[in-house]
N, C-alpha and C positions, 0 to 999 in steps of 0.2 A: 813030171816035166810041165812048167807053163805052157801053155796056148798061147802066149803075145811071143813077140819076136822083136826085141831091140838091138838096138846098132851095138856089137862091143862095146866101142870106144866109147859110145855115150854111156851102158850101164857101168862100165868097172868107175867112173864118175859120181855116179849118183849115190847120194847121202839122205838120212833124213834131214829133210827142212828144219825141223823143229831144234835137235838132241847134234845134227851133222853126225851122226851114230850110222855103222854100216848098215844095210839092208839086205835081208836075207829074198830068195826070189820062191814065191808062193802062186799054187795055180791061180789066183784071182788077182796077183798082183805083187809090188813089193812091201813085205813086213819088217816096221820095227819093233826088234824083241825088247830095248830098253823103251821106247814111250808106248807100245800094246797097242801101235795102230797100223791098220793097211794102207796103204795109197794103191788104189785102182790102177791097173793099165786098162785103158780104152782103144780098140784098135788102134794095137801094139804103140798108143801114146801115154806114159805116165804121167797120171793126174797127182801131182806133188804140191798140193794146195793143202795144207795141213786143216784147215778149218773142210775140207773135202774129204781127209781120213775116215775110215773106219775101225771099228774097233776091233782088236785082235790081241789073243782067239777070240774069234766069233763067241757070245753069249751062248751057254750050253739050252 
């Protein structure tokens, strides 16, 4: 279970920026599984800056 805590109404919303592709919810944040990136939540605020993603999965 994430650590962040976002409002319902805002997460059943939230898409990737990039793909508008759903996003799955990951302890560090939310993942998309079609472009292989994270976007951060920072207390419990999603950073949905695509050039701010990270890569996902994580490099082994």
């Amino acid at each position: 279970m994430p650590d962040w805590n976002l409002d319902p109404e805002l997460r059943e919303i939230l898409v990737c920026p990039a793909c508008h592709g759903p996003l799955e919810d990951r302890e560090e944040g939310l993942a998309c599984p079609a472009c292989h990136v994270l976007y951060p939540v920072i207390e419990d605020v999603p950073l949905m800056i695509r050039e701010e993603a990270l890569p996902w999965p994580p490099p082994a």
